[in-house]
C-alpha positions in Angstrom: -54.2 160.9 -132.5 -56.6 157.9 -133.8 -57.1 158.4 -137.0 -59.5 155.9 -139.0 -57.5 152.6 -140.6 -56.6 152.5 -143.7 -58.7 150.4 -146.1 -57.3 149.0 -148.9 -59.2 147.3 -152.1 -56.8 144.7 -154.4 -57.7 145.1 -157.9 -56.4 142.7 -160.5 -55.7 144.3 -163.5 -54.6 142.4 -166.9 -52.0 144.1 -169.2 -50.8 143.7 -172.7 -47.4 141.6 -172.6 -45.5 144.3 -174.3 -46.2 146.8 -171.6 -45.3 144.4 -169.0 -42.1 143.8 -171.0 -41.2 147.6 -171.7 -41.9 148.3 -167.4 -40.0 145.1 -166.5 -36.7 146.4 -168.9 -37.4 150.4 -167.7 -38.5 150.0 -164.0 -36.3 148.5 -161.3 -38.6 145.7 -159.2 -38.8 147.6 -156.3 -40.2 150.4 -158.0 -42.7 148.4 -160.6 -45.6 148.2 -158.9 -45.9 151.6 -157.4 -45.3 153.0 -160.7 -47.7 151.0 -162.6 -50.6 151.8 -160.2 -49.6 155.5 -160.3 -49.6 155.4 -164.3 -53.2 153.7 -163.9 -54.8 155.9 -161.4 -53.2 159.1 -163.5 -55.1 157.6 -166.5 -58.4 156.7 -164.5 -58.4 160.4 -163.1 -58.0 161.6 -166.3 -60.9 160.0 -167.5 -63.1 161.4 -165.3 -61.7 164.5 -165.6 -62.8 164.3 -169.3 -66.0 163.0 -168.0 -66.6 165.5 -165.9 -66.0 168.1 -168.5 -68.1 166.6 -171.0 -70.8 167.0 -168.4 -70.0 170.6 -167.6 -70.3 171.5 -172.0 -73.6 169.6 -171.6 -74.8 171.5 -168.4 -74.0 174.7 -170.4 -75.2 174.3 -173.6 -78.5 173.3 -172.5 -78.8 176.8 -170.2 -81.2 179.8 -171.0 -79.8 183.0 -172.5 -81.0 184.7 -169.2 -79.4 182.6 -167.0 -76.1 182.5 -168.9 -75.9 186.7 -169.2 -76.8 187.0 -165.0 -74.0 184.5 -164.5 -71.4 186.6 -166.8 -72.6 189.6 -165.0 -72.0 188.1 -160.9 -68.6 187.0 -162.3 -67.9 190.6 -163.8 -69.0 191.7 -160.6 -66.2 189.4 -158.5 -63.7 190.0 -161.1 -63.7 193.7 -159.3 -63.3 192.0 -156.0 -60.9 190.0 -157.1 -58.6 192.5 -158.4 -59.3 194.7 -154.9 -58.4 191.4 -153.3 -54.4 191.0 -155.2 -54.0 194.7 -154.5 -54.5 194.0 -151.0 -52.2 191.3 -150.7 -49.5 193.1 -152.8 -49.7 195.8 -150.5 -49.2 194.1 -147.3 -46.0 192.1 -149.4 -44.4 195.5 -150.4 -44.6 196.7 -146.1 -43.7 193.5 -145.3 -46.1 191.3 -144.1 -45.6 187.8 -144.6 -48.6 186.0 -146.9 -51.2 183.8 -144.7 -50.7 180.3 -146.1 
């Protein structure tokens, strides 16, 4: 089992004195450090997140009528399949069958 090594990237971050105050009261030192860069990367994926549905409203907004109706229409379509799809699988639960993971 080789699996690639791990590369890591140290990133100096400055924080306001208060916060380092509150998480050096509230976090035990062992801990600190992990849950700092937890916090930050929740926050950092949460911008993009945002970002990335800003981009999505743009996407849409700017779309022809056409294009927009044939796209509601395919996912009416699936919606169908879909609901054939959970019958399925709450047959093969009520005889039984153990769910695929």
């Amino acid at each position: 089992m080789s699996a690639e090594p791990r590369r890591y990237e140290v990133v100096s971050v400055s924080l306001p004195r208060e916060l380092v105050k509150r998480a050096n009261a509230l976090i035990p030192k062992a801990h600190r450090s992990r849950v700092i860069t937890k916090v930050l990367t929740s926050y950092l994926d949460a911008i993009e997140r945002r970002k990335v549905a800003e981009e999505y409203r743009t996407y849409y907004s700017q779309r022809a009528a056409g294009e927009a109706k044939e796209e509601r229409d395919l996912l009416a379509e699936w919606e169908l399949s879909d609901a054939e799809a959970w019958a399925i699988l709450d047959d093969e639960e009520k005889r039984g069958r153990r769910p695929t993971r």
